[in-house]
C-alpha positions in Angstrom: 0.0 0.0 0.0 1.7 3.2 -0.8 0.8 6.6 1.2 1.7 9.6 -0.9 1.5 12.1 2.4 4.6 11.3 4.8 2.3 12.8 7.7 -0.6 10.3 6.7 2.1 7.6 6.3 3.3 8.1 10.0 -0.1 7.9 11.5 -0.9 5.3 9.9 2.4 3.4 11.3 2.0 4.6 14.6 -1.3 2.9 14.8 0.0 -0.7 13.2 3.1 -0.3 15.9 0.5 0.6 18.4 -1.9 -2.3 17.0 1.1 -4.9 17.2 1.5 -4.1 21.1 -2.6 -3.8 22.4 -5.8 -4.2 21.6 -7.0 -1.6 18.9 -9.8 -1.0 21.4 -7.8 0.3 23.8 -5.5 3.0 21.0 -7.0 6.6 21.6 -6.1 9.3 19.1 -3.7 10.5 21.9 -1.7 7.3 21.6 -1.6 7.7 18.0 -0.8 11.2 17.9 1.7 10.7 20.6 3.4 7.9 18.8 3.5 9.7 15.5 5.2 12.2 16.6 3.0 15.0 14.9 0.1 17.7 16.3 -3.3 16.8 17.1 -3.9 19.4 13.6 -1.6 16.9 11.5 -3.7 14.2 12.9 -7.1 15.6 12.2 -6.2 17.0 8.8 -6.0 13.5 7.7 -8.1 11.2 10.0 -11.1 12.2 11.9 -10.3 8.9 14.4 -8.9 5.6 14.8 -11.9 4.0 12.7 -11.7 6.1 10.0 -7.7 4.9 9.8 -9.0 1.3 9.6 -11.2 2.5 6.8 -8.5 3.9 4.5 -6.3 0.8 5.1 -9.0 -1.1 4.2 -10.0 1.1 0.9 -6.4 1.5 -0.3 -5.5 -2.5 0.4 -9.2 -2.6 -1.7 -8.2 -0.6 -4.5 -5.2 -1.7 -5.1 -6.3 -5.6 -5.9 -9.6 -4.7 -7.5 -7.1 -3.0 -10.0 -5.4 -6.7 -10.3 -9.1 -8.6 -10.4 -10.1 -6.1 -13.4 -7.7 -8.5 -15.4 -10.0 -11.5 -14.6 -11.2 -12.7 -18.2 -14.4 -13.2 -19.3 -14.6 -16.7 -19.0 -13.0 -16.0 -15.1 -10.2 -18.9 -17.2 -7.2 -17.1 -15.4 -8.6 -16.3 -11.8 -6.6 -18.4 -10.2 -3.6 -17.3 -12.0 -4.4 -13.8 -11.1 -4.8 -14.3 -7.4 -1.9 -16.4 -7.3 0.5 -14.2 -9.5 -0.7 -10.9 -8.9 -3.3 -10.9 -5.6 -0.8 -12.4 -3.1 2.5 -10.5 -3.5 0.2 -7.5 -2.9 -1.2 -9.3 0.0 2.1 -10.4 1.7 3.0 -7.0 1.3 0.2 -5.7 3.2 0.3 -8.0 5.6 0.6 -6.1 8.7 -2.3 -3.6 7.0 -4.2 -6.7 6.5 -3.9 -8.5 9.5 -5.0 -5.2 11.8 -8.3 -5.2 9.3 -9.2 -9.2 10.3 -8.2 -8.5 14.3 -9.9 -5.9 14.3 -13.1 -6.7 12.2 -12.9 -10.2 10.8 -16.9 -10.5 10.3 -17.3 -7.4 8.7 -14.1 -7.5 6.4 -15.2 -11.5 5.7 -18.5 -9.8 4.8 -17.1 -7.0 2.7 -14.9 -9.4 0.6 -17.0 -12.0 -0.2 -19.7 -9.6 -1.4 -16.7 -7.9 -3.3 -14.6 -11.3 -4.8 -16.5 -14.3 -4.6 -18.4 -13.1 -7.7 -15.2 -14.4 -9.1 -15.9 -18.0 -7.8 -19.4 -18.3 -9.6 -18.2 -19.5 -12.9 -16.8 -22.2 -11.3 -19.3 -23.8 -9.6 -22.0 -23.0 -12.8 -22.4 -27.2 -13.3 -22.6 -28.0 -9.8 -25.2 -30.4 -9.0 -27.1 -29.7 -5.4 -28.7 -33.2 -5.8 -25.5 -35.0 -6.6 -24.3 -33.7 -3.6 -26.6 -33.0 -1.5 -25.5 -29.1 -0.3 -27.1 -26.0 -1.6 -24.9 -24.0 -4.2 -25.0 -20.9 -1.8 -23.5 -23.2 0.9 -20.8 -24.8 -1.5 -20.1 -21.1 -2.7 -19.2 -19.7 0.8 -17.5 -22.4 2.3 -15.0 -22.2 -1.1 -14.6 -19.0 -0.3 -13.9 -18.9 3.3 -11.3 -22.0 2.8 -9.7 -19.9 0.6 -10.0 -16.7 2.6 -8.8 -18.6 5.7 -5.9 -19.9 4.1 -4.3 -16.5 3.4 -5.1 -15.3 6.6 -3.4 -18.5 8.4 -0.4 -17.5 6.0 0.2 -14.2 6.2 -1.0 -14.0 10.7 2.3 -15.8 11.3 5.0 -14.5 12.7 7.4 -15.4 9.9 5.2 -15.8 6.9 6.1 -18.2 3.8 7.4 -16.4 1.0 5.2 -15.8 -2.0 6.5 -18.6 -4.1 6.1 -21.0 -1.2 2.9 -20.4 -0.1 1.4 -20.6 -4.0 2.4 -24.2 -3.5 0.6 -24.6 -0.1 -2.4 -22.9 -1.4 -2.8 -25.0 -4.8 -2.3 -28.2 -2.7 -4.2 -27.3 -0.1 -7.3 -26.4 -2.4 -6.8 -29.5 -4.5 -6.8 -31.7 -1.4 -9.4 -33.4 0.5 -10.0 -32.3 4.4 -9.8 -36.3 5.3 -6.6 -36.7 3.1 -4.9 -34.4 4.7 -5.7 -35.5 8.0 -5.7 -39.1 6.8 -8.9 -40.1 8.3 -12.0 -41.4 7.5 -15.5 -39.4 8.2 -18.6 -41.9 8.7 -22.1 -40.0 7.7 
């Protein structure tokens, strides 16, 4: 995520540092302000408070891969490729932005991505059979989703994240591998 403003930039750090150390609930403006270095002006020129910082993380980490999904074809043929190739360096690169967004409102930003990306999973499912299997599309749909979701997250909340490149081979074989294979167990109905 790039921050044009060096002031904006700083407050926006101070409140990651601050983040890393407490619970976001407990960061006041002062803290921020305080941490940043800067006046109580500086702060308020930019952000009116702590929530509206969480908002432009979110919008600029939003932004910048809606600009990488617009290269989704038609056919959604190369979505994978995109997330893999162009979606996750962005990703591991706003990590710390990122993980501050799902500590600090996992529901809402699991809301606001899957109304916002899993449009890009419908193709996939368009010859699914609900009376083959037995689960509604809808159902099939979200629980994609969140497996996928949930394994970006688990990748980049660790302390020492994989790199790029090895975590593109986690994710394929993690998606391309059943739950009871990798636990190597059997699940009676």
């Amino acid at each position: 995520m790039f921050i044009k403003s060096k002031s904006k930039k700083r407050i926006v750090m101070s409140f990651l540092n601050l983040s890393a150390h407490q619970d976001i609930n407990t960061i006041s403006t002062n803290d921020i302000i305080e941490n940043a270095n800067i006046s109580r002006g500086t702060f308020y020129n930019h952000f009116k408070n702590k929530i509206d910082i969480v908002n432009f993380i979110e919008t600029s980490i939003s932004h910048s891969l809606d600009e990488q999904f617009v290269n989704v074809d038609k056919n959604y043929d190369n979505f994978f490729y995109i997330l893999s190739e162009k979606v996750f360096p962005i990703v591991y690169d706003d990590r710390e932005y990122i993980k501050v967004l799902y500590e600090f409102y996992e529901p809402q930003l699991f809301s606001f991505l899957s109304s916002h990306y899993s449009k890009f999973l419908v193709p996939y499912f368009e010859n699914y059979d609900e009376k083959e299997y037995g689960i509604p599309k809808y159902y099939v749909l979200t629980f994609f989703f969140r497996v996928i979701l949930d394994a970006i997250m688990s990748w980049i909340s660790q302390p020492i994240p994989l790199s790029v490149e090895e975590f593109k081979k986690v994710f394929y074989r993690l998606i391309n591998t059943s739950m009871t294979e990798i636990c190597g167990i059997v699940i009676r109905r």
